[in-house]
C-alpha positions, 0 to 999 in steps of 0.5 A: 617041804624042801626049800626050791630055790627055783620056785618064782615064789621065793624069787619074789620074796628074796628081792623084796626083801632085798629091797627092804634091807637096801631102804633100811640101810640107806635109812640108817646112812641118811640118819647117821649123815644127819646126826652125826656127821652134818654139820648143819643138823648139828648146828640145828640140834645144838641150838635148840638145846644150848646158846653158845656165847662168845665171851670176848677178852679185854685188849691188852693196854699200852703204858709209855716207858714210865708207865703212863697209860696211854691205851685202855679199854671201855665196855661196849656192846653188839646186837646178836641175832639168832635168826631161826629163833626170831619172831614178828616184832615190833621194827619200828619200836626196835629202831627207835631203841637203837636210833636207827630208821627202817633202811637202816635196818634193812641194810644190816639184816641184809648184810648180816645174810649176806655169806659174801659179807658174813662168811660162815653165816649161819641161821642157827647161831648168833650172827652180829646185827649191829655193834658198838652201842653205848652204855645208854642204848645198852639200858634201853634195849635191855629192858626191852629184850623180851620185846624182841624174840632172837636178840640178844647182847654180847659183851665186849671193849672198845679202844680208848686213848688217853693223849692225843698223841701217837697215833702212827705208832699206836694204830687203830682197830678196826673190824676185821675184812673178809680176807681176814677172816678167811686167813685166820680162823681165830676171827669172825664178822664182827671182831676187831683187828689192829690195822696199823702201828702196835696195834697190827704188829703186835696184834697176837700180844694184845688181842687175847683169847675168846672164851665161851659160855654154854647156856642150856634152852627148855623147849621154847627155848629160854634159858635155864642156866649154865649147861651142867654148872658151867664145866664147859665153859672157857673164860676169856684170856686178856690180852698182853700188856705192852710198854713202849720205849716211848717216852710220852712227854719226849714225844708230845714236844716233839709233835708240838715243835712239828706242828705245821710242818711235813717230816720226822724226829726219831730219838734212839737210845744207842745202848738198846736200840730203844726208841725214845719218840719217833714223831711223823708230821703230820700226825692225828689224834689217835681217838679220831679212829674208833666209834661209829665215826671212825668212817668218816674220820679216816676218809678225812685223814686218807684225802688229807693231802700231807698223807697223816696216815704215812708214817713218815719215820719208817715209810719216808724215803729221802735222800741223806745229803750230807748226814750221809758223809759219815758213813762214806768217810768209814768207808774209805778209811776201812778200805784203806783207801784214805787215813786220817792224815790224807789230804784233797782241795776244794775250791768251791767245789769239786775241781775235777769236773770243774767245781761240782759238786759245789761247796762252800768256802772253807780252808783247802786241802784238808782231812777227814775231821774238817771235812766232816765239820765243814761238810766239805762236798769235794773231799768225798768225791774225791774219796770215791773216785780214788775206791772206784778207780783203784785197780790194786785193790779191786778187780774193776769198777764192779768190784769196787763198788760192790765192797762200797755198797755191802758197807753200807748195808752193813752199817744198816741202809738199803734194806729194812733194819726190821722195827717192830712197826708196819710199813717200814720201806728199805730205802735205795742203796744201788749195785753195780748191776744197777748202773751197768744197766744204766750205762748199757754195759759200757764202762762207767767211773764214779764221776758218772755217778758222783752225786752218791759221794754226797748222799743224793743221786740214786740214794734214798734212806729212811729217817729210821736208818739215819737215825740207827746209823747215829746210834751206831756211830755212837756206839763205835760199830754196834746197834741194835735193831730199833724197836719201840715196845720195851716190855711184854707182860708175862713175855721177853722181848724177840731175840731179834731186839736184844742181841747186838749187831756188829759192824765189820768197820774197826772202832778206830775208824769210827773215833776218827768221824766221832771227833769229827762230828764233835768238830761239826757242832762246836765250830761248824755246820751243826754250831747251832746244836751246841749245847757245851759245856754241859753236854758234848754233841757230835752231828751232821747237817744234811740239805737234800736236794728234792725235785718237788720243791725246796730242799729238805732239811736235816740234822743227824747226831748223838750225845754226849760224845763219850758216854751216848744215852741219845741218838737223833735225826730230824728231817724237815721236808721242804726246810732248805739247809740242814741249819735253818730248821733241823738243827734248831728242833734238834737242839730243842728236843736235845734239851728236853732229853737232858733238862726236862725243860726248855732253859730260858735262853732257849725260850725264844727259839722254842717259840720260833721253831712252833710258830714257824710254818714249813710246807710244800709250796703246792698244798699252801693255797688251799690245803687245811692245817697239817696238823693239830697237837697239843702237849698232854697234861702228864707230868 
């Protein structure tokens, strides 16, 4: 019989059928959602069938410039839990295996369910419950696993600090924020990230890369073994072991002379920029900042009011007082605005605005090299007023400061110099615009701003650029950006670090302020420094006037004069003059460099200079002990 179309009958069986092929097809969709292309499902089946561990790597160590260790690893351990795979147990037997009470309990299981704190949470893979056990009640969970259906443990390495030094510069890890994770997609909840010093800045270095490892489940879910012999599996990759630059004894003394005292000392080997020590005071015992009390510790050191959580050697700006001398004096001769025969009076101070600044007794007139040696304050205000005021060579006062301050960025300051630390700050070199603002458009003059001749005013440096400008000076118009990681393992150093910077100012220029320098130690402001015969010295003292208090104290140089294997800085806040106690430290730490050793003669200012208590007026009363530092046994 035909086929009619027409017939209700066929009607009625066309849509029903049509009905069942459209369930059909949204059955199959639904099925391929689920298996293939949810996650969800995927992550459920998956965890049935294998238990996927993450194998952590060991963090790369750290070893000082002549190899001592100075950051290891140790073994600890997390608890994980796979929460779809828990059962009812015993939470009571469970806390008393890791020492911990029910609220505890409660409190992690909420935190590890919790996606604003756990992001990526899911009930289906191992979650972090708790980390850092020890060894001990490692031993006693594990025997009690069977106990706690779900559980597990996961291996990894703690940091650990040989000496109790370095902390600034070695930094801490810590676990990683929700902002981090989110960031990178390398880390969970759970892992752990350099926060500060090394340990942050060269994080990629030192943290390696996970591995895993596949285990294969029968039905009830215990392990059978490596799923098809492992072929799956990743080992971890350790990571990059770095050498610093620092040399740990140099560095130790250092501390040890800042005991109780607020600043830095910065040693910079001119020929490669590497820095020998760089100490910030206070400082902390960098072991204080791993463990479960690493809570603790750090609110003690962040409500510490002498802030031994600021590395003071590249986050502490000051002005430079007179170390900043040297630098205007290449200046003036580069622009041709002085030579070296040029000659200004000082009577006590600078006459034109009638003696100040003010300056000490010396002979007068006088040149650039006794100058520097006597820190004369008038022959470098003169110097500026006659580059600001000179219309021959520049166009306006605009003009002519502008050429002042792209020298002195050239000579490093005013911006970051680019160390392979955290935190470095800028510091503060100011343009015309700044003071056109200032002075609202009308016409100013460098008396306006005469303090910048003398490095205070407006002019904040770091003890980082002191230092480097030493190195420079040193090196006759080159450095190289100071860096305190000296090798990476497998790894060259960044380009950054290894090639030379060149200054535009001529090398003879820079003889001419070597020689005075050389003059400011054996018969002026720096005589303290003076370690003739043996080794030749160049410096410069520095007072820096400080609105909170006593002034700050400075010394800046390098040594010897014609073959440069050191440049320092110290800076001692609240010190009062350059000589009083920068240039005692300077002149010990200048000793251990050359010698090894503090000669007998210099004993009894070693003593001095440790015992000697420099601390801002404010905190004395009431305020602990700003710092704690022992010499390590090494060597």
């Amino acid at each position: 019989m035909p086929v009619n179309s027409h017939n209700p009958l066929f009607k009625r069986k066309y849509v029903i059928t049509g009905i069942i092929i459209v369930f059909a097809l949204i059955y199959i969709g639904q099925l391929f959602h689920l298996q293939i292309l949810s996650p969800k499902y995927r992550e459920y089946a998956d965890s049935h069938a294998f238990l996927r561990k993450t194998l952590y790597p060991a963090r790369g160590a750290i070893y000082d410039r002549k190899g001592e260790l100075l950051v290891y690893n140790q073994p600890t351990y997390d608890v994980m839990m796979v929460v779809r795979e828990m059962e009812a147990f015993d939470t009571i037997d469970f806390c008393r295996t890791l020492n911990i009470d029910k609220q505890r309990f409660y409190q992690l299981n909420a935190e590890m369910r919790d996606p604003r704190k756990n992001p990526g949470y899911s009930s289906y893979t191992p979650q972090i419950f708790m980390s850092q056990l020890n060894v001990e009640e490692y031993g006693l969970l594990q025997e009690k696993l069977y106990k706690f259906p779900g559980i597990y443990i996961q291996h990894r390495t703690e940091r650990q600090y040989k000496y109790p030094n370095m902390g600034l510069i070695l930094g801490y890890i810590a676990e990683a924020n929700k902002n981090e994770i989110a960031a990178n997609p390398y880390y969970i909840r759970g892992d752990y990230v350099g926060k500060s010093g090394i340990e942050l800045s060269h994080e990629e270095d030192l943290r390696g890369e996970k591995g895993v490892e596949i285990l294969l489940r029968d039905a009830h879910g215990r392990i059978q073994g490596k799923y098809k012999n492992g072929e799956y599996d990743r080992a971890p990759v350790s990571g990059r072991d770095l050498t610093l630059s620092i040399d740990l004894d140099l560095q130790a003394y250092g501390e040890l002379l800042m005991h109780n005292k607020v600043g830095s000392i910065i040693m910079i080997e001119p020929k490669t920029g590497e820095i020998l020590c760089m100490i910030s005071a206070p400082n902390y015992d960098p072991s204080l900042l791993t463990g479960r009390d690493f809570g603790k510790n750090y609110q003690s050191l962040e409500k510490n009011p002498y802030k031994p959580l600021i590395n003071r050697a590249v986050a502490g700006t000051y002005p430079p007082g007179s170390t900043f001398k040297p630098a205007q004096g290449l200046i003036f001769l580069q622009e041709g605005i002085i030579t070296e025969q040029t000659q200004y009076v000082c009577y006590h101070g600078y006459p034109p605005l009638g003696g100040k600044p003010a300056c000490h007794g010396h002979a007068s007139p006088l040149a650039i090299q006794y100058a520097l040696a006597t820190s004369c304050n008038s022959f470098f205000c003169y110097g500026l007023n006659a580059m600001l005021s000179n219309r021959t060579k520049y166009s306006d006062v605009n003009n002519a400061f502008d050429h002042w301050k792209d020298h002195m960025v050239d000579m490093g300051f005013g911006y970051k110099l680019g160390v392979d630390l955290p935190s470095e700050k800028r510091g503060f070199i100011p343009n015309s615009k700044f003071y056109t603002n200032i002075f609202k458009n009308s016409r100013w003059n460098a008396h306006n701003i005469i303090s910048t001749a003398i490095g205070q005013g407006e002019i904040l440096t770091t003890p980082l650029q002191i230092a480097n400008f030493a190195a420079m000076t040193a090196n006759r118009g080159y450095f190289y950006t100071p860096h305190v990681v000296k090798e990476r393992k497998g790894a060259p150093l960044d380009t950054a670090f290894t090639n030379r910077r060149n200054s535009e100012i001529a090398r003879e220029y820079f003889e001419i302020i070597v020689n005075g320098m050389a003059d400011a130690v054996t018969k002026g402001t720096c005589y303290g420094a003076n370690l003739a015969p043996e080794i030749q010295v160049c410096g410069k003292t520095g007072t820096a006037q400080n609105p909170h208090g006593e002034d700050h104290s400075l010394f800046m140089g390098f040594a010897p004069k014609d073959d440069p294997q050191v440049a320092i800085v110290v800076i001692v806040e609240n010190g009062r003059f350059g000589a009083t106690n920068a240039v005692p430290i300077g002149r010990l730490m200048l000793q251990k460099f050359f010698k090894g050793e503090i000669p007998e003669t210099d004993k009894w200012l070693e003593k001095t200079m440790i015992d000697r208590v420099v601390l801002p007026y404010l905190y004395t009363k009431n305020a602990p002990p700003a710092t704690t530092v022992t010499i390590p046994a090494a060597n």
